[in-house]
Each structure stands twice: as C-alpha cells, then as structure tokens.
C-alpha positions as CSV (number, residue, x, y, z in Angstrom):
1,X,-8.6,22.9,-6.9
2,X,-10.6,22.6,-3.6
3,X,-13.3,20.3,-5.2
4,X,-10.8,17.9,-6.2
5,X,-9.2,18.2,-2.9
6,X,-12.2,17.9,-1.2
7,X,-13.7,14.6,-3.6
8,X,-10.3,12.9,-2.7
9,X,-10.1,13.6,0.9
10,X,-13.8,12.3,1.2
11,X,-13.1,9.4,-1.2
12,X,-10.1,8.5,1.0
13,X,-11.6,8.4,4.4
14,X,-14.8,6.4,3.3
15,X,-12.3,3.9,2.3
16,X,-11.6,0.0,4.4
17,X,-8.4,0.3,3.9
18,X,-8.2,3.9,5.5
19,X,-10.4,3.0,8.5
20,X,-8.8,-0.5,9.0
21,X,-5.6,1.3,9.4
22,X,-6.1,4.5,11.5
23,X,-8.1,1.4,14.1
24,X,-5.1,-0.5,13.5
25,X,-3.2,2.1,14.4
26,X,-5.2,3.5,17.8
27,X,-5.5,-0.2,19.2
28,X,-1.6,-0.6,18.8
29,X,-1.5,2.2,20.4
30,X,-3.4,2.1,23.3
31,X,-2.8,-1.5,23.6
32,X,1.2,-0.5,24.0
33,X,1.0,2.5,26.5
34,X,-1.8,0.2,29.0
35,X,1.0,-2.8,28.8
36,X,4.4,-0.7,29.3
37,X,4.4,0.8,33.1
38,X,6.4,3.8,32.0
39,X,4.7,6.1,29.4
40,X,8.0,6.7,27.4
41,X,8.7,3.5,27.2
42,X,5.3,2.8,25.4
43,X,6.5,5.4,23.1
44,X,9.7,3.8,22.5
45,X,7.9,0.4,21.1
46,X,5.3,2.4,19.1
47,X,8.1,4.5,17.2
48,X,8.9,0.9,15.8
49,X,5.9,0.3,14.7
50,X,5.3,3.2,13.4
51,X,8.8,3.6,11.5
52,X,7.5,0.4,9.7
53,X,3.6,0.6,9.2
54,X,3.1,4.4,8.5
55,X,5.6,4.4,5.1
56,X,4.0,0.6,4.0
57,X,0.3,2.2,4.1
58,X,1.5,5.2,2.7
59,X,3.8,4.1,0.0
60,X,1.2,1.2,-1.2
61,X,-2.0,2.8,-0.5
62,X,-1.3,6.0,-2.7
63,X,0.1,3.6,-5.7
64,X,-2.9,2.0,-5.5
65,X,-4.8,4.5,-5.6
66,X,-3.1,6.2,-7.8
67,X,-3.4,3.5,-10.6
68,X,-7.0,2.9,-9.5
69,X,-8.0,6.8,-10.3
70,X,-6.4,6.9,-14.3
71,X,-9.7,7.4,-15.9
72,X,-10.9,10.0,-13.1
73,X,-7.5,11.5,-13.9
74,X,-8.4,11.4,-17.9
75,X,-11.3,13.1,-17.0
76,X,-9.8,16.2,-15.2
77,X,-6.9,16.7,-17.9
78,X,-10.5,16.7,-20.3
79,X,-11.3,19.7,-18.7
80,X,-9.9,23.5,-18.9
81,X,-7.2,22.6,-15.9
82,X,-4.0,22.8,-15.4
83,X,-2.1,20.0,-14.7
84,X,-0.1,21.1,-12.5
85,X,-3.5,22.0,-10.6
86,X,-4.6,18.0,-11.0
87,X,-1.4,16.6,-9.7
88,X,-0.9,19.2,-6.7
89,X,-4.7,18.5,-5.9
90,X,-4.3,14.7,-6.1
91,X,-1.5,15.2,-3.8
92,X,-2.7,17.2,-1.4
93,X,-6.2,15.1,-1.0
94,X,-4.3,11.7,-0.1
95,X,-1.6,13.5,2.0
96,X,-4.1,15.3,4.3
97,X,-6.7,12.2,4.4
98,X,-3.6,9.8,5.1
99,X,-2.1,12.6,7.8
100,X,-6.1,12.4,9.6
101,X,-6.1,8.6,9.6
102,X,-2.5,8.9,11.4
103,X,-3.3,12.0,13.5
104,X,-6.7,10.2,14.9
105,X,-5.2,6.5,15.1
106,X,-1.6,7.3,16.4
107,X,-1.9,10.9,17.7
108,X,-4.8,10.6,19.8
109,X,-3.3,8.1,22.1
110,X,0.2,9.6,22.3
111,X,-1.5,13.2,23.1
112,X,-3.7,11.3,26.0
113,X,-0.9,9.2,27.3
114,X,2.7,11.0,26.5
115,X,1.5,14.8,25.4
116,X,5.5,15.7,25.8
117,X,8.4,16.9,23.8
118,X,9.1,13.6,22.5
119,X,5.5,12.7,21.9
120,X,5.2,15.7,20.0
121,X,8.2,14.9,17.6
122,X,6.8,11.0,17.4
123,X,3.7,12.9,15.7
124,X,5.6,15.2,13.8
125,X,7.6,12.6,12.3
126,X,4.5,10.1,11.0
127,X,3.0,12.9,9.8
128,X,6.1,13.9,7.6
129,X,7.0,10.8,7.0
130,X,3.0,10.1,5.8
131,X,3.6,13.0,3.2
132,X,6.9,12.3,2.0
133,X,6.0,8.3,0.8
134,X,2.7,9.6,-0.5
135,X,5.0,11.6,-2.7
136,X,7.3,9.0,-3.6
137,X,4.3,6.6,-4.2
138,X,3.3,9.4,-7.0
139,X,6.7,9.4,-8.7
140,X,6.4,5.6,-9.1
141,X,3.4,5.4,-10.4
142,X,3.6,8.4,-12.5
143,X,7.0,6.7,-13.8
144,X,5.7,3.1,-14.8
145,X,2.8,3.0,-16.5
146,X,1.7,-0.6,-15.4
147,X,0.1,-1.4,-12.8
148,X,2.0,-4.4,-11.2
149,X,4.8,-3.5,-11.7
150,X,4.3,0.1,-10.0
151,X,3.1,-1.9,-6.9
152,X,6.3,-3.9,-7.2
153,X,8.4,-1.0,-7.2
154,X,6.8,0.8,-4.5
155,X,6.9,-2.2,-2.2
156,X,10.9,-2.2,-3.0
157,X,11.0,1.4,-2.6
158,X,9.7,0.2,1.1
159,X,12.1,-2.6,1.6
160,X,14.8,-0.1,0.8
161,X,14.3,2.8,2.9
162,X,13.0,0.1,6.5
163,X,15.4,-2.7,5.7
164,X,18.1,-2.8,3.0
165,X,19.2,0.9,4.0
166,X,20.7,-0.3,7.1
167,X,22.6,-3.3,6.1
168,X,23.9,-1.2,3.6
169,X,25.2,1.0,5.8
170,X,27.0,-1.8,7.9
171,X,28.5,-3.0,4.7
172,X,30.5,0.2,3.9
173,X,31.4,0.5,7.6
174,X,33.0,-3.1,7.9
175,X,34.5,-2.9,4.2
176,X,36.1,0.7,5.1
177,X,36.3,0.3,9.0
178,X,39.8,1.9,8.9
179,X,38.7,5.2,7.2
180,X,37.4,8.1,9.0
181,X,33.3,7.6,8.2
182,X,31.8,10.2,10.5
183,X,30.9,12.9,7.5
184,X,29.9,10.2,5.4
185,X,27.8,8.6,7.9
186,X,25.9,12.1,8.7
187,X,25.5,12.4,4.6
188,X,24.5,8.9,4.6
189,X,21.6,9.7,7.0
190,X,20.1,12.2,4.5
191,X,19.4,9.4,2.3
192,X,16.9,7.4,4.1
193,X,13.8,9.5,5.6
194,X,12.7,6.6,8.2
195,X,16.0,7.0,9.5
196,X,16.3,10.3,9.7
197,X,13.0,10.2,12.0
198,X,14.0,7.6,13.9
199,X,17.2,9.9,14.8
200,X,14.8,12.6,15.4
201,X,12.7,11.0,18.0
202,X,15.4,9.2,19.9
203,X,17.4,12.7,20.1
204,X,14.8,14.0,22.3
205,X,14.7,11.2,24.5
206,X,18.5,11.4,24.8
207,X,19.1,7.3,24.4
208,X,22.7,7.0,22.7
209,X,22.5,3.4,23.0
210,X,19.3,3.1,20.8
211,X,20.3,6.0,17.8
212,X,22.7,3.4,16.0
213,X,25.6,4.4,14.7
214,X,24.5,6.8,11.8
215,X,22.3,8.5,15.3
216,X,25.5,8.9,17.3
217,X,27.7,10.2,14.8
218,X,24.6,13.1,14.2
219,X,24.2,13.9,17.2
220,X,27.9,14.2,17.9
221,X,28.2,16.0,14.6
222,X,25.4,18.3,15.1
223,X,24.1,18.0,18.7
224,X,20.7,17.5,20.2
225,X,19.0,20.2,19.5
226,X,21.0,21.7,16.6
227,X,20.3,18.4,14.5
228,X,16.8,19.1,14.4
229,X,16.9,22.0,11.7
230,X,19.4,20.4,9.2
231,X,17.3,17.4,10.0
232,X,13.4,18.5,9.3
233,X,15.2,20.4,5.9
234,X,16.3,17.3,4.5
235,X,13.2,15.6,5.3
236,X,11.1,18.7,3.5
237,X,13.3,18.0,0.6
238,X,12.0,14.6,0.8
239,X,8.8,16.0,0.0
240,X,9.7,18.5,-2.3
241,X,12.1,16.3,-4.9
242,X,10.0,13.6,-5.5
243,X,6.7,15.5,-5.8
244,X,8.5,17.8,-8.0
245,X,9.8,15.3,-10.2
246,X,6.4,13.6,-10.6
247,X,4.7,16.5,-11.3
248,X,7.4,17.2,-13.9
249,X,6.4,13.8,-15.6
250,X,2.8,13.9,-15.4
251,X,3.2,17.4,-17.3
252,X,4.6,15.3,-20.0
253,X,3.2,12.1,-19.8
254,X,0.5,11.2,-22.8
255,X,-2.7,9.7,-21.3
C-alpha cells in the first residue's frame, strides 16, 4: 500500500497541472493580502476564491486522473491485492499530493500574513474540502465508465455544490416564505460541503452580514463555537460516504 501511495503522490506533484495550480494559488494569495490594507480582509476575498477553485481542481483533476490511470489500475487488480487496498491507496495518493499543492500555494501565505484563528480554519477548510471532492471525483468516475461523460458529470457535480445549491435554496425560501424554515435551513446546510465551510470560516470572524441566510440560521441554531463540531462531522461524512460508496463499486466493477 505505501508504494502505490508513494508512486501516486510522486506522479501527482511532477504534474503541470499540479504545479500550475499550487503557483496559481500562492500568487492569488500573496497578490490579495499586499493589495487589502487589513490582513483579514485579504482573507475575506481569498475564501472566495478558494470556495470556487479548490473543489474545481479537485473534483476535475482526480476524474481525470482517474480515467487516465485504468490500465495502471488493470495492472494492480493483476496482482495478489486487495482491492480495497488499490482504491484506498489511489485515494490517499491524490488526497495528500492535492492537500501539499493547497498547503504550499494557499497555506503558506495565510500562515505568513494571517497565522490566526480564522486563518487557521480557512486552511482547515481547503484542506477538507480538497479531500472530500477528491472523493466524490472517485465515485463518478468509478460509476460511469466513459470518459466524457464522467468529466461531464463531475463538472455538474461542481456547478451544483458552488452555484445551483444556493439558488436552490432561495427558491424553497420564496415558494414557502410563510413556513417556519429555520430546521430545514440548518439540514439544508449539511447538504452542500462548500457551504458548510464557508459558514465555518465566517463564524470565526463573527460577520452576520456575510454568513447568508442558511449561515445565520446555524449560527443561531447552534452558536459560534458549538457549530463547529456538528459542522466538521458532516463534512467528515462527506468524506466517508462517497469514498465508501466508490470503493463499494470498484469491489464490483469488472475491468
């Protein structure tokens, strides 16, 4: 299991793509906390571009990938391994080489410029939400078995959880406006993971005005600092459900 970890890892961060995005990501970055005068402010504009870049790379990179490794994959399920051994492996190798690219591109600069609470969450947050859409990325492409199409769904996987998510949410709330929607709209919340760590961050810097309404409603419902628990579960779940479902169909699945 560690060779295959270690080949991927390797494989990963000799790749353009990789290095194009962890220097996209650290001149954003320091570009954004030299042109804001106050540091948290900075933070503020990169959460947005982080909530938006880190799940695209993520999601499309992996499918790519993914796809791009069948016949190294063929090879491995050749040999006296377990499967379940392969897929965790595969897994692990593009989570951690993704989770370097972000740590060293996006991390670097907030630990220089903003090492605080908040700064510290920001990180947390890419680097779950890095995992979680490398294990969604797997469960598409273990599900559709061509390649286009895979890269199609993961791209409206994307489109989903950044932009239809939310206007989804207004919908219900002006079709039901004269319902009481506050559980609904906690529950709701569970459902999207870039959300959910957008709600995260902003809860530490304490900015009711940017949270939205699902963000108000938590942090009524749960408070500042007791929202974090319930909140980092869910987004562990994330993690765990999709991977597990994958792995699930890859045991199955006839190469």
């Amino acid at each position: 299991m560690k060779k295959i970890i270690k080949y991927v890892i390797i494989d990963i961060l000799r790749n353009r793509i990789v290095l194009a995005y962890m220097l996209f990501l650290l001149l954003i970055s320091v570009s954004v906390f030299n042109l804001e005068d106050n540091s948290a402010k900075g933070l503020l504009s990169l959460l947005n571009v982080i909530l938006i870049i880190v799940p695209l790379v993520s999601i499309l990179f992996s499918t790519i990938y993914m796809y791009n490794s069948s016949e190294f994959l063929e090879l491995l399920t050749s040999q006296p391994l377990q499967r379940k051994t392969i897929w965790l492996s595969l897994f692990t190798g593009l989570s951690v080489s993704l989770s370097v690219a972000f740590l060293i591109g996006a991390g670097v600069p907030i630990l220089i410029f903003e090492a605080t609470a908040t700064g510290f969450m920001m990180l947390a947050v890419g680097l779950i939400l890095s995992v979680i859409f490398v294990a969604i990325s797997m469960l598409a492409a273990v599900k559709t078995r061509d390649k286009a199409r895979g890269i199609g769904v993961a791209i409206l996987l994307w489109l989903y959880f950044s932009v239809l998510f939310d206007g989804l949410v207004l919908f219900i709330l002006f079709q039901f406006a004269d319902y009481p929607l506050e559980q609904l709209m906690v529950g709701m919340s569970a459902l999207n993971p870039i959300d959910l760590g957008r709600i995260l961050v902003l809860l530490q810097l304490d900015m009711s005005a940017l949270l939205g309404y699902t963000g108000a409603v938590f942090k009524n419902f749960f408070g500042s600092q007791a929202g974090l628990l319930p909140a980092f579960a869910v987004l562990l779940t994330w993690i765990f459900l999709p991977l597990w479902f994958s792995l699930r169909k890859f045991n199955r699945k006839d190469l």
